[in-house]
N, C-alpha and C positions, 0 to 999 in steps of 0.2 A: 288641640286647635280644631275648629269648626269645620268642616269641609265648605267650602264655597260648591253653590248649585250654578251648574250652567242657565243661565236665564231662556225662559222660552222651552229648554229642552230636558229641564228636570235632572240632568245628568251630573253625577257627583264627582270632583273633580280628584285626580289626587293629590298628594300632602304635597305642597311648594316648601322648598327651603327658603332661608333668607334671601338667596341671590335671584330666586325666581319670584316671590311676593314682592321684593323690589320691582322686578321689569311690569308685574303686571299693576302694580302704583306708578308709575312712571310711562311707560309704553304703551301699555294700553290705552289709556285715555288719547294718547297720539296718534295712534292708529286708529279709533274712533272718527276722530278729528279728519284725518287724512282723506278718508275712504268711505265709500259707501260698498256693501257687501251685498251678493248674492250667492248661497252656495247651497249646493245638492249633493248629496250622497254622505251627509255626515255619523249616518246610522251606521255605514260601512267600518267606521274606524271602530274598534272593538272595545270594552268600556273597561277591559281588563285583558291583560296579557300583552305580549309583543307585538306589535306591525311595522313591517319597511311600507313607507309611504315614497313613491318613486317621483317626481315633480318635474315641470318645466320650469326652465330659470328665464323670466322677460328683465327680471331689472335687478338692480344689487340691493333696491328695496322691498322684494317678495319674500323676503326669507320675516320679514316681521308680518305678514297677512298669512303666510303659511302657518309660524308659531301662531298665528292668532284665532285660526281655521283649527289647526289641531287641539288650542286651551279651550274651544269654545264647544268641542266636540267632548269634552270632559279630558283631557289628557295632557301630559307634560311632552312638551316637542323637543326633541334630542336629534341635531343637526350634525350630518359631516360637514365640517369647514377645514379651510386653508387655513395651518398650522401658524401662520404668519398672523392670523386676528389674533391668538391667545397670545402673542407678546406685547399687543398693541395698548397701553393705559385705558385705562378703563374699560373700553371694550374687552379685554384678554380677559381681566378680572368676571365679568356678570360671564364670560362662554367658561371660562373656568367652575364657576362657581353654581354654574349651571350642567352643570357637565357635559356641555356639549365634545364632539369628538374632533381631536384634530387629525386634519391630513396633512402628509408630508407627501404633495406632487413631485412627479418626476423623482423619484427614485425608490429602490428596493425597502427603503421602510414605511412604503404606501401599504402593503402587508401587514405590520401591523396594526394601521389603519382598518383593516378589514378583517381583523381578528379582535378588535375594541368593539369595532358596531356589531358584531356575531355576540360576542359579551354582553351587552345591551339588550339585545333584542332576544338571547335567553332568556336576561332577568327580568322579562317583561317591560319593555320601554320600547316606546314610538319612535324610531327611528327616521328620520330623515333624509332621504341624498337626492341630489340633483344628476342625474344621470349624463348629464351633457358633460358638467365637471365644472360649467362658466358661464356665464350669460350670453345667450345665443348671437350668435353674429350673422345669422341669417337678416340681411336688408328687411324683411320682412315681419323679423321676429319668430318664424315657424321653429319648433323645435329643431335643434341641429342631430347630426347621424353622432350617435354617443359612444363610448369604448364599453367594452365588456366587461368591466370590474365591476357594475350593476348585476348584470346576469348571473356572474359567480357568486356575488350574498344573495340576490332570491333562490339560488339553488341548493344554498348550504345555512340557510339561516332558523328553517321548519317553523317561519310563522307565516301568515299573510301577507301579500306583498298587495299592496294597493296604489294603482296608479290618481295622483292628482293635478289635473288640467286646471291652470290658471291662468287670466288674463286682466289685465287694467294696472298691476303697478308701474308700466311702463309709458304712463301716462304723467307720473309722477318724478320718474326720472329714469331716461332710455341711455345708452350707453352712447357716448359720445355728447349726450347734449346737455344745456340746462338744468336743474332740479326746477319743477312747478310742483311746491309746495302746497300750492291753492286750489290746485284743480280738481280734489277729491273724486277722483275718479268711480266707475262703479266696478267694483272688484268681483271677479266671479272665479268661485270654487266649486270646482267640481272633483268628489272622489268617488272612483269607478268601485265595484265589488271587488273581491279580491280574485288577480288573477290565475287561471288553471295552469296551473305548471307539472302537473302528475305526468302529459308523458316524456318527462325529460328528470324525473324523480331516481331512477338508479343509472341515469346515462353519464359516461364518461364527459369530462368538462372539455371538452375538444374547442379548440379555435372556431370550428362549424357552431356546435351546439350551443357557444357563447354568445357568439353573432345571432344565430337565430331567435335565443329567447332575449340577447338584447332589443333587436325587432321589433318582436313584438313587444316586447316593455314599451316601446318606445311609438306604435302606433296605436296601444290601448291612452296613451295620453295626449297623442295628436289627434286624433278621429273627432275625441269629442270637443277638440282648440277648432274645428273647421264647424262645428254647429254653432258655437259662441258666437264669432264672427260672421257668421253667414260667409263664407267662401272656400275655395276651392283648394284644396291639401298641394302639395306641390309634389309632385311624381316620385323626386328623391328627395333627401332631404338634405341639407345645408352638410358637406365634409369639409370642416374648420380646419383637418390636416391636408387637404389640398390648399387652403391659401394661407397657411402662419403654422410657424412652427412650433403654437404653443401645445403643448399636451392636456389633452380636455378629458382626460379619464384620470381622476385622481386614487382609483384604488389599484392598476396596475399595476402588477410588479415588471422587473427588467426584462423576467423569461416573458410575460404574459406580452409585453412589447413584442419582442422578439417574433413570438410567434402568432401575435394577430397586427399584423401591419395595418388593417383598414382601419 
């Protein structure tokens, strides 16, 4: 089979299976349609080998402009999702069939969950997580204060970890409201370089050390959500376990609960 070239950027894609040449005959042309795109740093994602790409979640339709930011940088996007899409008719089949990764929140076999995306991201695949775990619930939309189960795969994973700032599909459909189909918003992606994690390279995975490079994971993709916008970062950031008691970290396990309460 022919490799399809990324348009504009010469880049050579790799081999789609049947359930992925589907989505990108079917989806993409939709995603076309939907959105108008802007995005910077696509040299960062690397044209060959493994990347965890870390992401803010605005809307439960970003995860099709993310897959489409990552096909369009030459690359197959291989998403953690809630373990509940893969049963759901048709949709279960294309995340099946695509191999995306399922998680099972809220309990001890989110572990293996984080032992599938370590597999992946050996065998050279683009990884994707949403660090938050849900779509932000900050009124604002600012990225929310994330669990640590992010921190331990950039620390155990030994490939690039690349943070990516988006914003605009929340224009298309924000949580609690509406879908506006028609407003084709202008979507902007930004992927930052890959971030320095060497001094925390032979450190004990401590509840401290987890928290901190989650942090910073987590302000290398807000920093640059505050130049998009033109405004002002909010001091702290949105803790979804001060007001609901859903669990927004899907790769923890029981002990990792246990012993990072924030």
């Amino acid at each position: 089979m022919v490799r399809i070239r990324t348009r504009g950027r010469g880049r050579k894609h790799e081999r789609p299976n049947f359930w992925y040449r589907l989505c990108i005959v079917v989806i993409w042309p939709a995603a076309q349609l939907l959105t108008r795109r802007r995005r910077t740093g696509l040299e960062n994602i690397p044209r060959t080998g493994g990347a965890l790409v870390v992401a803010n979640h605005v809307s439960v339709v970003d995860p099709l402009t993310v897959a489409q930011l990552v096909y369009d940088a030459g690359r197959l996007p291989h998403f953690l999702a809630k373990s509940t899409l893969f049963s759901a008719p048709v949709v279960g089949r294309l995340m099946r069939g695509t191999k995306q990764i399922p998680v099972q929140r809220n309990s001890a076999e989110a572990a293996g969950s984080l032992s599938a995306a370590l597999d992946a991201l050996r065998a050279g695949q683009i990884v994707i997580i949403y660090p938050e775990g849900t779509t932000t619930r900050d009124p604002d939309l600012w990225p929310m204060r994330a669990r640590t189960g992010v921190a331990r795969l950039a620390l155990t994973c030994g490939v690039p970890v690349l943070p990516l700032t988006q914003w605009g599909p929340q224009e298309i459909l924000r949580r609690g409201s509406r879908p506006h189909p028609f407003a084709r918003p202008l979507v902007h992606g930004v992927v930052g370089p890959p971030l320095d994690l060497t001094p925390w390279a032979d450190a004990d995975l401590t509840p401290a050390v987890l928290r901190t490079v989650t942090d910073l994971i987590m302000n290398a993709i807000t920093i640059p959500l505050g130049e998009i916008r033109q405004a002002e970062i909010p001091a702290q950031p949105w803790n979804a376990r001060s007001t609901t008691s859903l669990d927004v970290e899907p790769l923890a396990t029981d002990r990792d609960q246990e012993r990072d309460p924030a």
